[in-house]
C-alpha positions in Angstrom: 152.5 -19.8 25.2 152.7 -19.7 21.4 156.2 -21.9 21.2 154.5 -24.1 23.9 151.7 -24.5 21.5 154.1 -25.2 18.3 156.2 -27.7 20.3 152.9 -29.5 20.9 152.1 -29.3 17.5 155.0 -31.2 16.7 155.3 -33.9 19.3 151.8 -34.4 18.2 152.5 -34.8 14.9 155.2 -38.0 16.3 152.1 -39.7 18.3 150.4 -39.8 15.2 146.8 -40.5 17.1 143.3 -40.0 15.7 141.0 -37.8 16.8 139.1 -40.5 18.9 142.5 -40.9 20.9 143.2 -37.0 21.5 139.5 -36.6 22.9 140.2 -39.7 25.1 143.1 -38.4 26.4 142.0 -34.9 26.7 138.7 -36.4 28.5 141.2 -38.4 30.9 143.2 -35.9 31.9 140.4 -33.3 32.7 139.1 -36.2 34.9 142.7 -36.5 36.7 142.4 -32.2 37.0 138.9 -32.5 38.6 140.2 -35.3 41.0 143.0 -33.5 42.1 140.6 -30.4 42.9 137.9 -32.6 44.8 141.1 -33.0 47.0 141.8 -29.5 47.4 137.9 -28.5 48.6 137.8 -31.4 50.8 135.3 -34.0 48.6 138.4 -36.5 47.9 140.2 -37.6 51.1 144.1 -37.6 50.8 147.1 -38.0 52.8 148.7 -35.5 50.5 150.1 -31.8 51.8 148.6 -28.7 50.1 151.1 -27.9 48.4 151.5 -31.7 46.9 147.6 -31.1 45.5 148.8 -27.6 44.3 151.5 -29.4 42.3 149.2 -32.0 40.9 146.8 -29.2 39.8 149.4 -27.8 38.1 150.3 -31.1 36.5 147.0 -31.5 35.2 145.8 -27.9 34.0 148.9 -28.5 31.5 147.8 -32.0 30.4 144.2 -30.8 29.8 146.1 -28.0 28.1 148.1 -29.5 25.5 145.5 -32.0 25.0 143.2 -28.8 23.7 146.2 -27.9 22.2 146.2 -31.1 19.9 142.5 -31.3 19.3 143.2 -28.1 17.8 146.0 -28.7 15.5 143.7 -31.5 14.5 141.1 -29.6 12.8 144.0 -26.5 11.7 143.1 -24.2 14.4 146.3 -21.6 15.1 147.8 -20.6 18.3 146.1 -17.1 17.1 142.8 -18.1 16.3 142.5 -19.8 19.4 143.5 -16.6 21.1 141.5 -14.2 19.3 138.6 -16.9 19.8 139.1 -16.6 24.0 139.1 -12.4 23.4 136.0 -12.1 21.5 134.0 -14.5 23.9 135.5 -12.9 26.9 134.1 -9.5 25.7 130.6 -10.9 25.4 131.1 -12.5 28.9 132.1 -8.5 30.4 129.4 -7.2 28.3 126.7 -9.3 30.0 128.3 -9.0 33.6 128.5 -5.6 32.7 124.9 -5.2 32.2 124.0 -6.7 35.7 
């Protein structure tokens, strides 16, 4: 996941958008991701097969990905800092689960 995130990084750096753009587009495609689940529970008709909604969800978990992925080389947030970010919240997510 770490050389996905570097290649980002620097396909990023080609597009040369603003931060206004990369939120857009990170905004855009987490709209295409919730479409393409409204089809999988039934909310969105489609003539599509399961496994053709399964593909698209797919598609777009990796756009909304590596459009985090460039917000975040925006501000100089590492691959590790994002990872050690999702640790230490996920511990305080088990801790409070854990307490129920």
């Amino acid at each position: 996941m770490k050389k996905a995130f570097e290649e980002v990084v620097n396909l990023a750096k080609l597009e040369n958008k603003n931060i206004a753009e990369k939120t857009c587009k990170l905004s855009e495609e987490a709209l295409e991701l919730i479409q393409a689940i409204n089809k999988s529970i039934g909310m969105k008709r489609t003539d599509q097969t399961k496994e053709e909604i399964l593909d698209e969800i797919k598609e777009e978990v990796s756009d909304v990905i590596q459009n985090a992925f460039c917000i975040a080389n925006h501000y100089n947030i590492s691959y590790d800092e994002i990872i050690s970010t999702i640790y230490r919240k996920n511990k305080k997510w088990k801790k409070r689960i854990d307490l129920k």
